[in-house]
Residue, then its C-alpha position, 0 to 999 in steps of 0.5 A: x415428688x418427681x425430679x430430674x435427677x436421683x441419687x442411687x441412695x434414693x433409687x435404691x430406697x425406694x424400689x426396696x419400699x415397693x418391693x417390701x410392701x408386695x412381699x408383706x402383702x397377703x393380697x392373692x391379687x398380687x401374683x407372683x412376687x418374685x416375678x414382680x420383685x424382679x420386675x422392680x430389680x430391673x426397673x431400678x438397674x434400668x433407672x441407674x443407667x439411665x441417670x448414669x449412676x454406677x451400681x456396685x456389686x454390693x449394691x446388689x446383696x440387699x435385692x439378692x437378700x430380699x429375694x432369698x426370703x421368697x425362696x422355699x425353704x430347702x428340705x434338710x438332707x439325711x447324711x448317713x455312713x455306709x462303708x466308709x464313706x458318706x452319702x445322702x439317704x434318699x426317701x422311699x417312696x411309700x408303696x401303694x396296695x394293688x389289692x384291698x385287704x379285708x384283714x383287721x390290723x393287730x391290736x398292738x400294732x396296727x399294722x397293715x396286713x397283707x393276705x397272701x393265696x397259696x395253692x396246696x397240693x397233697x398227694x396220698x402217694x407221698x404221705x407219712x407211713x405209706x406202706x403201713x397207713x391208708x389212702x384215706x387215713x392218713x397224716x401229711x407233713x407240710x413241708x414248710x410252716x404256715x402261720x395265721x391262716x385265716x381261712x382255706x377251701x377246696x379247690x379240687x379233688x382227684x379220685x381213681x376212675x376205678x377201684x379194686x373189685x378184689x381189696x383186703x381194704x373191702x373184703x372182698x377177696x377172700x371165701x372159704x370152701x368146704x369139701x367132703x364124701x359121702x359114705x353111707x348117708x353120713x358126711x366124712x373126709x370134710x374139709x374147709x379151705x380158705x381162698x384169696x384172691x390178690x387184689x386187683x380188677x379182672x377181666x372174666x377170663x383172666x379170673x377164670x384161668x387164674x382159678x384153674x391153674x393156681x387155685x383149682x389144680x390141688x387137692x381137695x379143690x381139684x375137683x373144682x371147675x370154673x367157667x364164665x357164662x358170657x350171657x348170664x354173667 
């Protein structure tokens, strides 16, 4: 019942009975509680004043503890020791993958596998053994271990523009020739001699000039001459 005048044992009561259905109120229709828990607070000071009733400070602790329950309950801190001194540990935040991976997590662990593309350049000029191994057989040291290789492709290839048309590789610097007279229909003073050519590619006329002056200007194949026919080849 309405009357004109109100204890503030009576104000106090019954703004907390209102305050008290709401907040036990599942109701989405309510709104914000604490909104209208502070709407109702403010209602009950207003009314104190105007009945000229003097609200103490203690007073208050009863709203305050009300309001304490409609706060969010505060997320415990990690207290760690670093050096000597005390600190709060904060949270990491969880990486988030750029890229998907197609990698199956282990059986043991399933962990998430990350793939990782490195490009691998092998040069013959630094293989293992150069002076004693070939440049198409030959073994290459990594220079660091790669391990849980999944898979690997050719990206590219360099090969000479050229090759040596005189090679100990080929065999295609070397030829014998046998010299000998004649005496009487029958063959004397035979003899066969081995040429090599170092390797290389030449143009026709350094050939012919290497042939005369190095290979040519001995005995018995001094009797030779070489020459190049520029239409024929």
């Amino acid at each position: 019942p309405i009357k004109d005048d109100y204890t503030l044992s009576e104000l106090k009561n019954n703004t907390l009975d209102h305050v008290k259905v709401i907040l036990n109120t599942d109701d989405e229709l309510v709104g914000n509680k604490r909104e209208i828990t502070d709407f109702f607070i403010k209602a009950f000071l207003r009314l104190a004043k105007n009945y000229n009733v003097k609200v103490d400070p203690f007073e208050m602790q009863e709203f305050e503890s009300v309001k304490v329950g409609l706060l969010p309950p505060l997320h415990e801190n990690l207290v760690v020791k670093q050096s000597n001194s005390f600190v709060v540990k904060h949270k990491d935040a969880e990486p988030l993958d750029t890229f998907n991976s197609h990698l199956k997590a282990g059986m043991i662990n399933p962990l998430k596998r990350k793939e990782t593309r490195r490009i691998l350049n092998v040069n013959t000029r630094f293989r293992n053994n150069y002076k004693s191994t070939s440049s198409t057989n030959f073994i290459f040291s990594l220079p660091y271990m790669l391990k849980n290789v999944v898979s690997m492709k050719l990206v590219g290839n360099e090969f000479p523009s050229s090759v040596y048309t005189f090679s100990d590789k080929l065999c295609s610097n070397s030829f014998s020739i046998t010299t000998y007279d004649i005496s009487g229909g029958v063959l004397v003073n035979k003899i066969t001699t081995n040429v090599k050519i170092p390797n290389g590619t030449y143009p026709p006329d350094d050939l012919v000039y290497y042939l005369n002056t190095t290979v040519f200007n001995t005995p018995p194949l001094d009797i030779i001459e070489v020459s190049y026919n520029e239409n024929t080849g």
